[in-house]
C-alpha positions in Angstrom: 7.0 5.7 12.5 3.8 5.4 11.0 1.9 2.4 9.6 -0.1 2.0 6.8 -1.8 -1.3 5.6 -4.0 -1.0 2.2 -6.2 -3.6 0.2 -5.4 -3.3 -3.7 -7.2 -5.1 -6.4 -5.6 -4.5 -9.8 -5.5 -6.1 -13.0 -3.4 -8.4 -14.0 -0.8 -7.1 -15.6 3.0 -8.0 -16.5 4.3 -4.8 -14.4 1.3 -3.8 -12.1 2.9 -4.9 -9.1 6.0 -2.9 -10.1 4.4 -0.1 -10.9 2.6 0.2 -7.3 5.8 -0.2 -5.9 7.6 2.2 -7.9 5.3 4.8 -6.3 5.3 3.6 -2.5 9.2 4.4 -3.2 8.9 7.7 -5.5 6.3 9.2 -2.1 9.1 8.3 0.2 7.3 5.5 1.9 9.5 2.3 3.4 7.9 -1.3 2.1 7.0 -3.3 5.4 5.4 -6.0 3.4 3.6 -6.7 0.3 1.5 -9.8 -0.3 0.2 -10.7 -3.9 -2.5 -12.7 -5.0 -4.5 -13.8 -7.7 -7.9 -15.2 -7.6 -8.2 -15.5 -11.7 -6.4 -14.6 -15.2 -7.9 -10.8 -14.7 -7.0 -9.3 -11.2 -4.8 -9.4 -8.7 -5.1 -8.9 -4.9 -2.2 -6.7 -3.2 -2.1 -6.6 0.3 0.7 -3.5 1.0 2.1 -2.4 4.9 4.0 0.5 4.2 5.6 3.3 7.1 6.5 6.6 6.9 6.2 10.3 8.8 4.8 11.8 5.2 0.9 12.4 5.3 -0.8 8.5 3.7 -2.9 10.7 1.5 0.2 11.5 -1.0 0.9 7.9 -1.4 -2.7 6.9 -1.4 -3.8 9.6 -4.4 -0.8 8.6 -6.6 -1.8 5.1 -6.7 -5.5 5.8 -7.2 -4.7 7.4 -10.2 -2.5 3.8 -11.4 -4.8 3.1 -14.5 -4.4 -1.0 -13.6 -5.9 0.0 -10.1 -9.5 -1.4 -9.8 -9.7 -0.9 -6.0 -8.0 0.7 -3.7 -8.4 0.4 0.3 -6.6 2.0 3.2 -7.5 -0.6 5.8 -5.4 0.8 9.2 -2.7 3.5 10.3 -1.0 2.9 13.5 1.7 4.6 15.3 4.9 2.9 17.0 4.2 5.8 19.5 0.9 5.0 20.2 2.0 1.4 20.8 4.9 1.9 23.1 2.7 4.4 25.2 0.0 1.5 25.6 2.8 -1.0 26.6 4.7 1.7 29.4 
């Protein structure tokens, strides 16, 4: 299964975090972890691992177009594959 970690700044909103969420599960993606922070009364940082076999570029255009999205990131993409061949 593939990895996906991605760097979100958003604004602060009563539902943006929900929203974000609601399309990680709408593109078929499986939550890993989500971490949310908030530096002041206007953004918020999300820090979102997601996995999944679909291609990361449907999930990453949906949430791009996420009007409260400021920034969005795709930091890594690793494979459990890749990982287990490096361990045998």
């Amino acid at each position: 299964m593939i990895r996906h970690r991605f760097n979100i700044v958003a604004k602060q909103q009563p539902a943006t975090v929900e929203r974000v969420l609601r399309v990680v599960r709408h593109r078929g993606f499986i939550l890993q972890s989500v971490n949310v922070s908030s530096s002041d009364k206007a953004q918020v940082e999300i820090e979102l691992t997601v996995s999944g076999e679909r291609p990361i570029e449907t999930l990453q255009t949906q949430l791009d177009k996420l009007y409260d999205i400021a920034h969005l990131e795709l930091i890594s993409a690793d494979t459990a594959a890749q990982a287990a061949s490096i361990r045998a």
